[in-house]
C-alpha positions in Angstrom: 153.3 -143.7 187.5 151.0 -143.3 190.7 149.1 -140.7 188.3 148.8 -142.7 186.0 147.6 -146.0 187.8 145.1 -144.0 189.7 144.2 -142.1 187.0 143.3 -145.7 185.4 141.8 -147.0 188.4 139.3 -143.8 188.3 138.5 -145.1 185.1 137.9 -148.6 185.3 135.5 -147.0 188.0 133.4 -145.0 186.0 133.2 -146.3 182.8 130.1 -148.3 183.9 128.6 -146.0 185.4 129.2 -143.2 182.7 128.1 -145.2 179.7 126.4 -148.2 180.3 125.6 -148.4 176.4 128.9 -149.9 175.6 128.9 -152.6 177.4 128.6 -156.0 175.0 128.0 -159.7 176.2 124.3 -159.6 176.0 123.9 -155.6 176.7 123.0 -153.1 174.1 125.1 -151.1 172.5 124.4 -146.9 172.6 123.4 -145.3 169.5 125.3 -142.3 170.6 128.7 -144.0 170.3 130.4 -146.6 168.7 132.2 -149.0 170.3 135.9 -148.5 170.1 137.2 -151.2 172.4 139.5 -153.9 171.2 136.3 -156.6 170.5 136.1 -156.0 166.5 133.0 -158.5 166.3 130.7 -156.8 164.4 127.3 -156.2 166.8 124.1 -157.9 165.5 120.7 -155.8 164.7 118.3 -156.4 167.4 115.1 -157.2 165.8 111.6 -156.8 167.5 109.8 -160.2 168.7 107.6 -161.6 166.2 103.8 -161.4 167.1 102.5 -165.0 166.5 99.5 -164.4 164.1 96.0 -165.8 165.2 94.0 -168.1 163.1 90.9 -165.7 161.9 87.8 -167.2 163.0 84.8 -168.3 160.4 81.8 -166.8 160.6 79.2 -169.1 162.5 76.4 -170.7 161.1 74.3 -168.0 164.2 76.4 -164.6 162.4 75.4 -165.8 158.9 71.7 -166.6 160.0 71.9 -162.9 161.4 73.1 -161.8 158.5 71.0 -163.0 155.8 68.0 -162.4 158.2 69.2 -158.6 157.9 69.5 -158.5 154.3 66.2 -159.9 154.0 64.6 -157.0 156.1 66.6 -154.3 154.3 65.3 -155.8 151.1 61.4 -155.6 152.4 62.0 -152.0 154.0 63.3 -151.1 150.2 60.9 -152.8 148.9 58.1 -151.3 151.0 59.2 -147.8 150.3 59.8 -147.9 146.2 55.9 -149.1 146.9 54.7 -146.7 149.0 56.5 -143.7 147.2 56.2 -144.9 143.5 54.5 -141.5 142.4 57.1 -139.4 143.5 59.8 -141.9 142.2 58.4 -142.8 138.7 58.2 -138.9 138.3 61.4 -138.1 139.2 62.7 -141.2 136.8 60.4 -139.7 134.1 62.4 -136.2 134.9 65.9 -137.9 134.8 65.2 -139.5 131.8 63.4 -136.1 129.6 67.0 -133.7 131.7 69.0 -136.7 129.5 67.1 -136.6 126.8 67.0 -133.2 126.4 70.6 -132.0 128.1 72.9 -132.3 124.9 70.5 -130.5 123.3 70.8 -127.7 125.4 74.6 -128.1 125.1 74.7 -127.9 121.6 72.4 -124.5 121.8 74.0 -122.9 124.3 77.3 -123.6 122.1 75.5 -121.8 118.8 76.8 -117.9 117.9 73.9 -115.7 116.2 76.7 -113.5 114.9 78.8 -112.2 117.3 76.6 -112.8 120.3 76.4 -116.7 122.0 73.1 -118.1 123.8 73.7 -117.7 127.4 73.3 -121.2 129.0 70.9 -119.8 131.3 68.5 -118.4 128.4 68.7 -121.8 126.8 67.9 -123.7 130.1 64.8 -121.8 130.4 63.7 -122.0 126.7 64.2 -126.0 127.5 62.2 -126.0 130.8 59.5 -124.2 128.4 59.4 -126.7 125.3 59.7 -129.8 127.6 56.4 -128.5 129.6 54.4 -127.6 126.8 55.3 -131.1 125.2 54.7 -132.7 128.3 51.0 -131.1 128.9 50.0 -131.2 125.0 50.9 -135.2 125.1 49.2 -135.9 128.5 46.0 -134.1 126.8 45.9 -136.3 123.8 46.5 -138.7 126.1 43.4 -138.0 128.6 41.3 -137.2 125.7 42.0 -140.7 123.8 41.0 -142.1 127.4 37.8 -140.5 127.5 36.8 -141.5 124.1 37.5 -144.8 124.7 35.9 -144.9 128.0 32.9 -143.5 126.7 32.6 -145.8 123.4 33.4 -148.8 125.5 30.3 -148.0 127.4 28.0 -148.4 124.6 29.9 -151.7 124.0 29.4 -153.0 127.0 26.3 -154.6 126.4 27.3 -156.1 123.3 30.3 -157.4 124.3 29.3 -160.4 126.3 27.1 -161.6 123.3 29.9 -161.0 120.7 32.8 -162.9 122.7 30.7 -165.8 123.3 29.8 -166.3 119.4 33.9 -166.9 119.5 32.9 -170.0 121.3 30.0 -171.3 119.5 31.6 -174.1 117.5 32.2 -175.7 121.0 28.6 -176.3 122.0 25.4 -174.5 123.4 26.8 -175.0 126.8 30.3 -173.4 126.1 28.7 -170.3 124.8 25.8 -170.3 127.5 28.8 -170.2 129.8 30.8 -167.8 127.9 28.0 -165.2 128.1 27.5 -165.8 132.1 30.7 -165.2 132.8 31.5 -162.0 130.3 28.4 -160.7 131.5 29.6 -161.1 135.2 32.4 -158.9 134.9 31.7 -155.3 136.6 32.8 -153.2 133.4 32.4 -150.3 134.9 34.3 -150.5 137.9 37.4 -151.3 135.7 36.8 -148.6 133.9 36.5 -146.6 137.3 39.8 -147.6 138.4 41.2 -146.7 134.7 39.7 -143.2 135.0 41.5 -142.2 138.6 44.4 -143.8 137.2 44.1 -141.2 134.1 43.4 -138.3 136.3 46.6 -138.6 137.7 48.3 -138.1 135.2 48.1 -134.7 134.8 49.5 -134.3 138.3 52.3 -136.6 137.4 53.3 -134.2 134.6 53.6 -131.2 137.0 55.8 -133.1 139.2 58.1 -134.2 136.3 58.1 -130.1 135.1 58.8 -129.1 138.8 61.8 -131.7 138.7 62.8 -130.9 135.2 63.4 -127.4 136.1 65.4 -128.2 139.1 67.5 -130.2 137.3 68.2 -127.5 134.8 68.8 -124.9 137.7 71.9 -127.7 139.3 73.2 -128.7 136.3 76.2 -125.9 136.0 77.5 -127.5 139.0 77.3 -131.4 138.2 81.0 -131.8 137.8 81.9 -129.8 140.7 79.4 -131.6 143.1 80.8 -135.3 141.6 84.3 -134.3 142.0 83.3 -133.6 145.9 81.6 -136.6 146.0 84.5 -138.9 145.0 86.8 -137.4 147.8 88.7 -134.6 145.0 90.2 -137.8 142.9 89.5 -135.9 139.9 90.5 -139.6 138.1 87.6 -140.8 140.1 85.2 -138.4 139.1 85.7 -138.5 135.2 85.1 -142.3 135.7 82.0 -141.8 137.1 80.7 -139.2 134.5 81.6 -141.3 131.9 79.6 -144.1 133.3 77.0 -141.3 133.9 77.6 -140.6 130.0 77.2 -143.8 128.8 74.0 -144.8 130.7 72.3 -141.7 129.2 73.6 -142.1 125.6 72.8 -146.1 125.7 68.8 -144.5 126.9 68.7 -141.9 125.0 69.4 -143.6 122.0 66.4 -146.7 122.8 64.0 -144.0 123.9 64.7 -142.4 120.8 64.7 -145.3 118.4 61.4 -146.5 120.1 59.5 -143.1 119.3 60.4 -143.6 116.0 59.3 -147.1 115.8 56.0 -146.7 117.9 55.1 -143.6 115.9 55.2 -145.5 112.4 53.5 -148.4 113.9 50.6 -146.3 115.6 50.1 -144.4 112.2 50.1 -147.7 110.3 47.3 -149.0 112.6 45.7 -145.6 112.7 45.7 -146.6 108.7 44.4 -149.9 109.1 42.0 -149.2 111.4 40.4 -146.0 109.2 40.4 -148.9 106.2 37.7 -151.4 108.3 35.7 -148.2 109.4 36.2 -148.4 113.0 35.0 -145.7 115.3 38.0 -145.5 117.6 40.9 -144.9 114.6 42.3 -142.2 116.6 42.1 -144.5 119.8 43.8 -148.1 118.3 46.4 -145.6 117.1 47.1 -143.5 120.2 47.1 -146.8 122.4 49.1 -148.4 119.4 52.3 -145.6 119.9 52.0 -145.5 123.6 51.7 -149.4 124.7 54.8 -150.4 122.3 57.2 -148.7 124.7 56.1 -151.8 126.7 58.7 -154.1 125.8 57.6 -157.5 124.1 54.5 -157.7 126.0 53.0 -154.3 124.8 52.4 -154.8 121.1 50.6 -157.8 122.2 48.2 -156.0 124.5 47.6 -153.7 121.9 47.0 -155.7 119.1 44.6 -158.3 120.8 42.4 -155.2 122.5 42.5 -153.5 118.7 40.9 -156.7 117.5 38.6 -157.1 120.7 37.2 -154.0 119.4 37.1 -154.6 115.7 35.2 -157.9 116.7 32.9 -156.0 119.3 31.8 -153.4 116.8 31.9 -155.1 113.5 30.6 -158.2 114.6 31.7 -160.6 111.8 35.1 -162.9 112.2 36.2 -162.7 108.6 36.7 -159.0 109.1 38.5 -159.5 112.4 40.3 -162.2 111.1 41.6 -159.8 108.6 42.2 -156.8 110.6 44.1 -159.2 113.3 46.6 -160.5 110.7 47.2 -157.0 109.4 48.2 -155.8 112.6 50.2 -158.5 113.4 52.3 -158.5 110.0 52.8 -154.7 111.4 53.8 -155.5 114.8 56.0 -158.1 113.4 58.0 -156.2 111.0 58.2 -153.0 113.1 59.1 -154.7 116.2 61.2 -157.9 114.8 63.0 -156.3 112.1 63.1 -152.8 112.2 63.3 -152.4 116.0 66.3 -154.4 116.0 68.3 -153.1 113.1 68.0 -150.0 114.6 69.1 -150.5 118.0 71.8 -152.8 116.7 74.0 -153.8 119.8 73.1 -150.4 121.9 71.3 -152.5 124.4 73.0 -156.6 124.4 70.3 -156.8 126.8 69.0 -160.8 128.0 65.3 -160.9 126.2 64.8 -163.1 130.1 66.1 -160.7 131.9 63.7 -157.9 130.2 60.9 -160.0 130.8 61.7 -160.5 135.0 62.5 -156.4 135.2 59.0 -156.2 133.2 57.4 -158.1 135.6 59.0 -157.0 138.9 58.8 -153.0 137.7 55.0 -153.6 136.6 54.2 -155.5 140.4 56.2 -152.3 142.1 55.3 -149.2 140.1 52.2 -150.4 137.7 52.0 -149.4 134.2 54.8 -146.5 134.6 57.2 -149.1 136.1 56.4 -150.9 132.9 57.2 -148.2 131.0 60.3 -147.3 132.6 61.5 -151.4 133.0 64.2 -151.1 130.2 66.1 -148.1 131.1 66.2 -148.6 134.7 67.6 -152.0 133.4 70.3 -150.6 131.3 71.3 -148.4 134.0 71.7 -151.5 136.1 73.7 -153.4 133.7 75.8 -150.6 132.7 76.9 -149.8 136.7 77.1 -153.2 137.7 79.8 -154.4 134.4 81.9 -151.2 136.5 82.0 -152.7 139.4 84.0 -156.2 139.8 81.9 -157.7 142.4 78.7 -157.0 140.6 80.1 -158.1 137.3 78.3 -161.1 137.9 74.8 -159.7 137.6 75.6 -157.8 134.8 76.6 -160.8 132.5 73.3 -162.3 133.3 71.4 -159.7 132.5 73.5 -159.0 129.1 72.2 -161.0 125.6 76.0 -162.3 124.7 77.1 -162.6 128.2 79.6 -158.9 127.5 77.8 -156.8 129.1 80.6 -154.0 128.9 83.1 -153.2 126.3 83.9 -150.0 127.6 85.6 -151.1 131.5 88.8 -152.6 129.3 89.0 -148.9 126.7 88.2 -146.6 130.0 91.2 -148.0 132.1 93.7 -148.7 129.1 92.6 -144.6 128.9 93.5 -143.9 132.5 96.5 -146.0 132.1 96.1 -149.0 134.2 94.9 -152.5 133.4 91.5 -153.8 135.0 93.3 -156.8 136.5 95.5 -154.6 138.3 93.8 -151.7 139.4 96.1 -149.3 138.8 99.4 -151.1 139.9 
């Protein structure tokens, strides 16, 4: 009994001390044990205070003026630099676009069998690089040479000119033709022509550059995949999304650059045609500057045919001829660039013919005549990325025709199965 009571008493001693977890009434409970007293309530889970959650501030009126003054500079500094370094960059656009033009091509070759044997893909690179640069310098040598012949001619012309405008403008008086002549003969012809000339010269060095790039591009090309799989953090999901947005901008290119060549070839050789008919000196010329100005879009066949009849005028000298010669190039430009031009392309493009004129007119202030040139495709590449992208979505209906910019986003995920709304979820 005295055992026992002391041995109890020894107890009731320790147990605090020993395990201080089992204790209830506002103390914790020890994870190591269970409670085995004679208190069956069941213990309740202790849960962690609650943070209170602060009210996110808006953005000032000082952090948005700080902001919108720094998108404004960043826009200038870009702005300032595709300026500044718009050789280099039209060149290397002009090299992007012949690689895509000329890439599935080299595909398909490097694919063939001549008998047992297969075209190694680095002999058929090289025999690209080679084809694309005597292309490139046979065209820019039409090219200069058409320049030069028109330079020249336009030179003997010069005097005449003045005197044949203003006999446009004789049914409006003495006075209007007086003034007509004063001010043609005003203009300092040959210091256009000057600029025209240094602006042809360099375009022989522009076609180097584009070879140099070309052949680069040819040399990196076996490890594309590898370097966009890398870029897109190893998400190999990622990666074939992005190369088949890379696909799709250069077939939807391709396939305008290619359709144009064809148009603006048959509509150069028709002038070419028309212009041999009225015995003018610079055929070859109209015809030349015919092909090249209708990859101008809308405003290029309009240039061409009103300096075509400028010079039928100039050198014929009677207004029944040009009259003549004018509408027969227009009924060209019209059916080549209205109805066959279009039935062509069919819906390959969907581009905004508003939108086509501001890229026109914003490539042409940054980049001159190449950014002209090179307006559309850097527009469809635009369009194409930006219908990808949910916050630039936007901007890419604008610039589309129908307002779809895009039927391939809702295809490409139900591919990758996920639903654009989602995400992936």
């Amino acid at each position: 009994m005295g055992l026992h009571s002391g041995r109890s008493a020894v107890g009731s001693d320790l147990a605090p001390q020993a395990r201080p977890g089992n204790l209830r009434d506002g103390l914790e409970i020890g994870p190591d044990r269970p409670h085995s007293g004679g208190d069956d309530r069941p213990t309740r889970p202790v849960t962690p205070p609650v943070e209170p959650r602060l009210p996110q501030a808006e953005p000032r009126p000082r952090d948005r003026l700080q902001t919108g003054a720094l998108i404004v500079i960043a826009g200038a500094v870009i702005l300032f630099l595709l300026v500044e370094a718009r050789f280099l960059l039209t060149s290397l656009a002009v090299a992007i676009i012949v690689f895509s033009l000329t890439s599935d091509a080299i595909n398909y070759i490097s694919r063939m069998r001549i008998g047992p044997l297969r075209v190694p893909n680095w002999l058929a690179s090289i025999a690209a690089v080679v084809l694309i640069s005597t292309g490139l310098f046979m065209l820019s040598s039409l090219v200069l040479s058409q320049i030069n012949t028109v330079l020249s001619t336009t030179l003997t012309y010069t005097e005449r000119a003045p005197g044949a405008v203003a006999d446009l403008f004789a049914w409006m008086g003495p006075e209007v033709e007086t003034a007509i002549q004063n001010a043609m003969g005003s203009v300092n012809v040959s210091g256009y022509l000057r600029t025209v000339a240094g602006q042809a010269g360099g375009l022989m060095q522009g076609t180097v550059l584009v070879i140099l790039f070309v052949g680069f591009l040819f040399a990196e090309r076996l490890w594309f995949d590898v370097k966009l799989t890398s870029l897109m953090g190893g998400d190999a999901e990622r990666a074939a999304r992005a190369q088949r947005i890379i696909g799709t901008i250069m077939h939807r290119v391709n396939y305008y650059l290619l359709v144009k060549t064809v148009v603006s070839a048959v509509t150069g050789l028709m002038a070419y045609g028309v212009s041999v008919l009225f015995g003018l000196d610079l055929a070859v010329a109209i015809g030349v500057l015919t092909f090249v100005l209708n990859y101008i879009p809308n405003v290029g066949s309009i240039v061409a045919t009103v300096l075509a009849t400028l010079v039928t005028y100039v050198q014929l000298g009677e207004p029944a001829a040009t009259i003549g010669y004018f509408f027969a190039l227009f009924a060209i430009q019209f059916v080549n660039g209205n109805v066959i031009d279009p039935w062509l392309m069919g819906k390959t493009l969907r581009l905004s013919t508003f939108g086509i004129i501001v890229s026109l007119a914003f490539w042409g202030a940054v980049w001159g005549i190449a950014g002209m040139f090179l307006s559309v495709p850097i527009m469809v590449a635009v369009m194409i990325v930006c219908s990808h992208v949910p916050g630039l979505r936007p901007v890419a209906v604008l610039l589309s025709r129908e307002g779809l910019p895009e039927e391939e986003p809702l295809s490409l995920d139900r591919a990758a199965g996920r639903t654009p709304a989602t995400g992936g979820r």
